[in-house]
N, C-alpha and C positions, 0 to 999 in steps of 0.2 A: 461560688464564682464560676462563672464558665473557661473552661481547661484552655490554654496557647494551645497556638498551633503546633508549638514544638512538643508540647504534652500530649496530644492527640498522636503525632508520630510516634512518640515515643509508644505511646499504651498500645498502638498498632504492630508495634516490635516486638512486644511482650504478649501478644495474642497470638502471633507465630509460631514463637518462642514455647509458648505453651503449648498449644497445639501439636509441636515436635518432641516437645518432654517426653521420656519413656510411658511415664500415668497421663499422657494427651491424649490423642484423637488414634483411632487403630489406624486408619483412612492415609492423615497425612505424617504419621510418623514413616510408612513406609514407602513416601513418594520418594522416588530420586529424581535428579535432572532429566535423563530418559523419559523415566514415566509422566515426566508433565507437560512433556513437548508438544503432545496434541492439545493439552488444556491453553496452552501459551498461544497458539493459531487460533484457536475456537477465538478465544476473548476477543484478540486483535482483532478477528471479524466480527464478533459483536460492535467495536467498538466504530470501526468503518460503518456499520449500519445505523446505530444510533446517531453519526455523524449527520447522514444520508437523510434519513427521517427528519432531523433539524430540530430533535425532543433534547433540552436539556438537560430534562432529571433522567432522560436514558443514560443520556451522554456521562452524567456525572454517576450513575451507577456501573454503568460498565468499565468506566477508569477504574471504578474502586477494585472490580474485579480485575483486573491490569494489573496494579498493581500488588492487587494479592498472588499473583505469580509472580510477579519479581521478587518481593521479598522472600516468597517460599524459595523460590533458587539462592536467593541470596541467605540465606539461612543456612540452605542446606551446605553451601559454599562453607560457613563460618564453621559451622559442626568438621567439619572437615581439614577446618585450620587452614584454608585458600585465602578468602576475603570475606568481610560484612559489609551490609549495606552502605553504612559508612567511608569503604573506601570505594564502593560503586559511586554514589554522592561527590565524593574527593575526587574520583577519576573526569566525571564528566564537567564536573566544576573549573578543574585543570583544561578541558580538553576546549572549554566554547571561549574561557580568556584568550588560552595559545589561536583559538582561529577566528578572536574578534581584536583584533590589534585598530582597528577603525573607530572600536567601543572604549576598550580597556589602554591601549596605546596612542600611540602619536598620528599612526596611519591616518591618512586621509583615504575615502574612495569616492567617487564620481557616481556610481548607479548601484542598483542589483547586480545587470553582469558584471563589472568590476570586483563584487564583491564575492559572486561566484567564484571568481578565477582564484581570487584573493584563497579560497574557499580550499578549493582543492590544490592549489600551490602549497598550505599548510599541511593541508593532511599528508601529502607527498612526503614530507619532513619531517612526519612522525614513523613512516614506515623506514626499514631497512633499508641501506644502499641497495638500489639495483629492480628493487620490488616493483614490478605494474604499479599502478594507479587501480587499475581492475582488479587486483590482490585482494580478499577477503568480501567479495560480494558474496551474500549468503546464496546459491544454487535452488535451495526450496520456494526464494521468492516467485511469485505468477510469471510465468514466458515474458508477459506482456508490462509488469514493474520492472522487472529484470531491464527488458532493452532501456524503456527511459532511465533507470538507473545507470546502466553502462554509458548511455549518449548522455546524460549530464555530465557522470565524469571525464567524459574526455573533452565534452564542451567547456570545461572548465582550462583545458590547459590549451585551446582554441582551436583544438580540430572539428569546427564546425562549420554548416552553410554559412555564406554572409545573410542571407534572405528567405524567408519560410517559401516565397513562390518556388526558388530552386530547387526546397525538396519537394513540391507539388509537384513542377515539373518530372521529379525523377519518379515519384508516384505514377507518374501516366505511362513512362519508360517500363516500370517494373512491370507494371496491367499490361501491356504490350509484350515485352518477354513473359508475361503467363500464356498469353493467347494462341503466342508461337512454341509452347512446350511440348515436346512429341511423347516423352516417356512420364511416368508418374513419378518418379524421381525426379526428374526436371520439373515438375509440373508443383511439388512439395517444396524445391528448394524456392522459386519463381513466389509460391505463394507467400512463405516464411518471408521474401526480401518486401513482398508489398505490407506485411502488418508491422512488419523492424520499421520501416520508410513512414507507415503510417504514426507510431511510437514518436518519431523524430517530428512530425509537423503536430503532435498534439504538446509535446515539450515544447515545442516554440513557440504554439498559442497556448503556456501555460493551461494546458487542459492535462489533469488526472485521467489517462488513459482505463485504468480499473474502475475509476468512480464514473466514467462517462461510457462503459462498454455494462458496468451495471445497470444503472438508469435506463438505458436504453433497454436492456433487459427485461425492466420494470414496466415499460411504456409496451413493450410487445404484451408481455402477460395480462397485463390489464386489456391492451383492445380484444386479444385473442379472446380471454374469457367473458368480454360484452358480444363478442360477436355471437360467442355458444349461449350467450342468454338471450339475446334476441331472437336464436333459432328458436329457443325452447318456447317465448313468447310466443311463435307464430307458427309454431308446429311444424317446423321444419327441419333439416338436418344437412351439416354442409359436408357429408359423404355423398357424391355423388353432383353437387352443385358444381357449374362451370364457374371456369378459375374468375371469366367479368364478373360473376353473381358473387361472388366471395370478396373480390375487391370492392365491390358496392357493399357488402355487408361490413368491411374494412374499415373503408372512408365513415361510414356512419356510427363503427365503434368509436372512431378517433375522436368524430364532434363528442360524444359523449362523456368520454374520458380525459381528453385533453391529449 
């Protein structure tokens, strides 16, 4: 008969668990938390890439490796007498009742933002008297998840524009205070406030700031390297070609590429 799901978990616990036994694996008996920090980022950006690509057997492979770091920290947790998986599962199972009172409660809400505000007014109520709202954002996150992460929560508790145009407008203010910056320090702080500002109008047009500065990364790579195929088709080389000759070489990567 084909194994439950909860037998597949479990045998997934027990492949850990071996793995970690003294007669397991040399490799990951000796990982600690430390040592698998880099593995824990790597995956997540796999895991963003396979998103990205829109492959779902990527998708569903690179979770699995996801998860195989969690459970190894949570393992390692256990060995240690902290916690096991099990109360990670117990913690966040507690944690989405206490901040869906709309689902599991009587709460009513009206929209998304409602349910936003709703969102971080809980979370507020698990932290410490006294504690930011900004308490515990992790620092290692990208510059640029960072700021939307910061302006969601405090959009949450309503310090925000009423209007996405007003932060456009303050967009054209901040490009205006770059243009008038006399030192390079001015000129760094000026540029920092126009990609924070830009952070804040892609939160409002619900745009993934990291998934749309990727993409777009992706669209450069591709015309750039149609353009160096094209030179090579036509025996040419764009050292030395004027900056028009290159934008026409551009435009006609882009037909190509999309």
């Amino acid at each position: 008969m084909p194994k439950k799901k909860a037998d597949k978990f479990a045998e997934l616990k027990e492949i850990i668990a071996r793995l970690r036994d003294p007669s397991g694996c040399p490799w990951d008996k000796k990982q600690t938390h430390a040592s698998l920090r880099p593995f824990l980022v790597e995956e997540s950006y796999e895991v963003l890439e396979a998103l990205d690509e829109g492959s779902p057997e990527k998708l569903r492979d690179e979770l699995g490796d996801l998860l195989l770091q969690i459970l190894l920290h949570a393992r390692i947790a256990e060995e240690s007498g902290q916690f096991d998986v099990d109360d990670v599962i117990d913690s966040i199972s507690r944690k989405l009742i206490h901040r869906h009172p709309h689902v599991f409660g009587d709460k009513r809400t009206r929209d998304v933002a409602e349910v936003e505000q709703s969102w971080q007014a809980l979370k507020q109520e698990e932290k410490p008297e006294g504690e930011s709202i900004l308490t515990g954002m992790p620092e290692q996150m990208p510059a640029l998840t960072y700021s939307q992460s910061m302006q969601r929560r405090v959009a949450g508790v309503g310090f925000d524009w009423q209007k996405v145009n007003e932060i456009i407008d303050k967009l054209t203010e901040e490009v205006t205070e770059l243009q008038q910056a006399d030192t390079q320090h001015e000129k760094g702080n000026e540029f920092g406030d126009i990609l924070f500002t830009l952070a804040n109008i892609a939160r409002r047009l619900d745009i993934d700031l990291e998934t749309a500065l990727r993409s777009a990364n992706q669209r450069f790579y591709r015309r750039f390297t149609q353009m160096e195929e094209i030179c090579r088709q036509r025996g040419i080389t764009l050292v030395g070609m004027t900056l028009d000759k290159q934008n026409e070489l551009w435009e006609e990567a882009k037909q190509n590429t999309g």
